[in-house]
N, C-alpha and C positions, 0 to 999 in steps of 0.2 A: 462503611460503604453503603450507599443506600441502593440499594437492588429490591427488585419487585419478581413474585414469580410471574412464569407464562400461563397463559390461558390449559386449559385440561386440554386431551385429547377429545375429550367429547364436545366442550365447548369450541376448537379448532374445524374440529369437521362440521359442525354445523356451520360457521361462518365460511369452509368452504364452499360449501352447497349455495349460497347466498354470494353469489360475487357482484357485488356492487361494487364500480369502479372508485378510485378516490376522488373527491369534488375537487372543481378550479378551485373553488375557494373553499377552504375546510371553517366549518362552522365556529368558532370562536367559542361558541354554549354549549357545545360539547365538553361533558365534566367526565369521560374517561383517558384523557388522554396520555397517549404511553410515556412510561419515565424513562428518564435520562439512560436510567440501565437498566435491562432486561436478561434474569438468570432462563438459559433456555435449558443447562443440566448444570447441578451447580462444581462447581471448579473444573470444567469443562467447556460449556459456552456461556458465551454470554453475547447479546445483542447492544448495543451503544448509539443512542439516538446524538448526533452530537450538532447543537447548533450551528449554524451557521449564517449568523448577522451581515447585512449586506449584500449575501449575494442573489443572483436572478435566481427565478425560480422557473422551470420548465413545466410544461402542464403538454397531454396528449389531446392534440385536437382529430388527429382519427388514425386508425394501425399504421400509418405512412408518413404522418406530418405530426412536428412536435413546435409547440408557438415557446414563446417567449411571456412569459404573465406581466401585464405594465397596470399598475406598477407590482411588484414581487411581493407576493406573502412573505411570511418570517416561514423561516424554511430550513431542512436540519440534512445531515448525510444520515445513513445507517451504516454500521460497521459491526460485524461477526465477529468475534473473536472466540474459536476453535480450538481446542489440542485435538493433534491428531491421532487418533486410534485405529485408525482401518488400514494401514500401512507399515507392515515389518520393518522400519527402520532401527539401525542401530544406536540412531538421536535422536532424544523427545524433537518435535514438529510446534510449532504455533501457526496457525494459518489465519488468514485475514480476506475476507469477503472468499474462500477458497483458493487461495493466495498463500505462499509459506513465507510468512516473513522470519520464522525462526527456525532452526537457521537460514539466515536471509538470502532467497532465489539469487542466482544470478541477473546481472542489468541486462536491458530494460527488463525493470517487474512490474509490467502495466498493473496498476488496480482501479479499479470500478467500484460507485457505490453507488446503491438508491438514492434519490433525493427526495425528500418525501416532506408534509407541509408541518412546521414546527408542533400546529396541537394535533396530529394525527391520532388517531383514535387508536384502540390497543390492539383492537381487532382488526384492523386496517394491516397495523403493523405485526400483526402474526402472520395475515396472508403473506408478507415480503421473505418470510424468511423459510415459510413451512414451503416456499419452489416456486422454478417459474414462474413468472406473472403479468397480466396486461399493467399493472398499478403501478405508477411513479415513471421516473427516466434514470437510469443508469450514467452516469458523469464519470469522467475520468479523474485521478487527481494528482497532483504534484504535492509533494511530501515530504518529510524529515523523520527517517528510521534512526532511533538509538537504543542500543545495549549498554545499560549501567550494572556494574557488578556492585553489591553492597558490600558491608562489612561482617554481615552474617555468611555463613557458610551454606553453599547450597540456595540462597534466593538470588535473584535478578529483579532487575525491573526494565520493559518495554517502554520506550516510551512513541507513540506514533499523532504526528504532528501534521495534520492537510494545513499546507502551506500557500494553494491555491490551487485556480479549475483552469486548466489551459484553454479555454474556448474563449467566446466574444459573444456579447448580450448579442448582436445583431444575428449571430449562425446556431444553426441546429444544433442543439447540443447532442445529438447523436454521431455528429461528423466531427469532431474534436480538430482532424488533421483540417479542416476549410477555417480554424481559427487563426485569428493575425497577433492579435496578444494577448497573454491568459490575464486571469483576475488574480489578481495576490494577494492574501490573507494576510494582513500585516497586524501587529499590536499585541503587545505585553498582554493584556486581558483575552486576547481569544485564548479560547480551552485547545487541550488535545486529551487526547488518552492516554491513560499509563495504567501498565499492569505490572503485577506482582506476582513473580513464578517462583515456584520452590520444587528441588527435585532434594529427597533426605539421602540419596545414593546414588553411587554409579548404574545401581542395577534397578532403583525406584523408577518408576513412569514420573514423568513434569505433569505437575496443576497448576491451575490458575489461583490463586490465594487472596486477591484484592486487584478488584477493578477501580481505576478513578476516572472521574472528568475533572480536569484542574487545570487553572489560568497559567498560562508557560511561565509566567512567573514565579508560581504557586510548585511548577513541578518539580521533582526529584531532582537531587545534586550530583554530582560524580566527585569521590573522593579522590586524594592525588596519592597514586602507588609510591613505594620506597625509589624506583626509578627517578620517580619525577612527571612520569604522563599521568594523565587522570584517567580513572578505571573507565572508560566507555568508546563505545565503537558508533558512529555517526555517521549516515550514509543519505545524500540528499539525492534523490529524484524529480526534474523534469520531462515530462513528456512531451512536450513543445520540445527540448533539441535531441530528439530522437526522430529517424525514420528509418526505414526497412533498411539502410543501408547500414545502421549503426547510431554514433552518437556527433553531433556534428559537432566541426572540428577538429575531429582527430585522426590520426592516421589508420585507425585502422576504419575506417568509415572508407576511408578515402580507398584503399586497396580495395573492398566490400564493391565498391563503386568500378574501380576498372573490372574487377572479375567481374560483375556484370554484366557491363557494357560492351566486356570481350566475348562474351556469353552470345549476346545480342545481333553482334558483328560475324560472328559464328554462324547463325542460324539464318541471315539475311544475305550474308557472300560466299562463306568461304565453300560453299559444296560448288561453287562455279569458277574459283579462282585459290590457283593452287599458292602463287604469289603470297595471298592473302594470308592463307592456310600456315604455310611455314612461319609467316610474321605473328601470327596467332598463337601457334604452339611455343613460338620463342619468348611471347608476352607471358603466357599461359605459367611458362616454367618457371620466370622469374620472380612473377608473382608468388607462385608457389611457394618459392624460397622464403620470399619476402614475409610471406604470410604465417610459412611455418619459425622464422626466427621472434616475429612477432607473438605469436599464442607461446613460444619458449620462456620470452619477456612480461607478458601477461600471466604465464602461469604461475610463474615464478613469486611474482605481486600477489595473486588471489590466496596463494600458499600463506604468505606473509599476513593476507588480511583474516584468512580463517583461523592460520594461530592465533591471532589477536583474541578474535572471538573466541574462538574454543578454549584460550585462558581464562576469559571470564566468565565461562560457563561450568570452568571443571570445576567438581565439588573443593576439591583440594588446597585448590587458591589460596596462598599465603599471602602474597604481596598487599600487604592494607597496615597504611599508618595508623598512629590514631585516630580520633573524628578531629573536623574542623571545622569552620563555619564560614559561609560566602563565599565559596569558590565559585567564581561566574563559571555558566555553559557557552563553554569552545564551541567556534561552527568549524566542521572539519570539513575539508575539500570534498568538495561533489566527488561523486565515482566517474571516474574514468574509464 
């Protein structure tokens, strides 16, 4: 694993003190520039500069307005990856840019990342992570979350895959929703991330054991249980067909939308019109139903998807053939 440490506490505070914004264009002769991965405590965090060839690069042209750079530096995301310790839970946590993708939030799990200029300086990239900051723009991203259980008892491996940036070179990348259609990362050769968790017990704390940046090619396989599924859980995210009502398409977006709108119709007639009023509370009920049969239906599913996971999490897991070789990576249905 090739990991680099972070700057000291004394060498951090002085480069706070010193906030020089990051350049439109980052110097090229600059010879400290941060690696791929950065141990910020080790089997705990870790930082991951992870390229990203092709896409625009956003630069701040003043607190208010963010341009578009023509033509785009080579330019990288940053990604945190966390356990979580400051929270009594009774399941180790992985978190992601402050984000829990283990065990994985519930949909939409918006996540954000810095975008910041491929040879960024180390110092540059300490100010991002040690808080707040004027430096970089913040992107939204479209993704591929998966839990592979291995063959060893007690590891796992994450694997987390930006699959594209839902924006449009021509809009703010601050405004994500004024996007028409995102950019797609496409290609066997692009990287992602993958890590390697090992809890040695029920009652052990989870660490981080091995960080990679590797060509999806290159990444981790999923072996096929005694069943016949293959050991891993796949969950893909779009934030383009998401909005506040839900996820589009689906019914329950669509109910999400008349409570609404009934909501709406409520506050603009019915205190004047009692007509109204009765047809409102009769909307109101049905829904209700509707909505309570649906989350019955839904829950029922998320039960079903947490077993999953939680099988491939328990220490105890027998289900593993022997090894194999070439088993292609399934794409498993988006979330619903």
């Amino acid at each position: 694993m090739r990991v680099f440490p972070v700057l000291s506490a004394v060498s951090a505070v002085a480069v706070t003190a010193d906030r020089t914004p990051l350049n439109r264009w980052a110097d090229p002769n600059v010879p400290f520039h941060a690696p791929e991965i950065t141990i910020v405590e080790p089997n705990k965090a870790y930082v991951v500069k992870l390229d990203c060839p092709g896409c625009p690069f956003a630069v701040k042209d003043t607190n208010t307005k963010v341009l578009w750079q023509q033509p785009p530096q080579e330019n990288a995301l940053r990604l945190q990856f966390t356990v979580d310790t400051f929270h009594n839970t009774p399941n180790p946590a992985l978190l992601l840019n402050g984000r829990r993708i283990l065990p994985l939030d519930p949909m939409p799990l918006n996540i954000n990342a810095w975008q910041v200029p491929a040879n960024i300086t180390t110092d540059d990239m300490t100010l991002l992570w040690l808080g707040p900051t004027a430096w970089g723009v913040q992107l939204p991203l479209q993704y591929e979350h998966t839990v592979l259980r291995t063959q060893e008892s007690g590891a796992i491996w994450i694997q987390f895959d930006v699959t594209g940036l839902p924006l449009s070179k021509t809009n703010d990348p601050r405004f994500p929703y004024l996007a028409v259609q995102p950019i797609h990362l496409e290609g066997e050769d692009r990287k992602l991330v993958q890590l390697l968790l090992r809890q040695q017990n029920e009652t052990s704390g989870m660490f981080i054991e091995d960080v990679q940046v590797v060509a999806r090619k290159e990444r981790a396989q999923p072996f096929r249980m005694k069943c016949g599924r293959l050991a891993m859980v796949q969950t893909s995210f779009d934030p383009a067909k998401w909005d506040k009502y839900g996820k589009l398409g689906t019914s329950a977006r669509l109910q999400s939308l008349v409570v609404s709108k009934t909501g709406d119709l409520w506050s603009d007639y019915v205190q004047s019109n009692m007509f109204v009023f009765s047809l409102t509370v009769l909307l109101a009920m049905g829904m209700v139903m509707l909505r309570l049969k649906y989350w019955q239906r839904q829950l029922e599913e998320e039960e079903s998807d947490v077993d999953s996971e939680n099988a491939l999490l328990s220490i105890g897991y027998e289900d593993a053939p022997p090894a194999y070789a070439n088993i292609p990576v399934i794409k498993i249905e988006e979330y619903d």
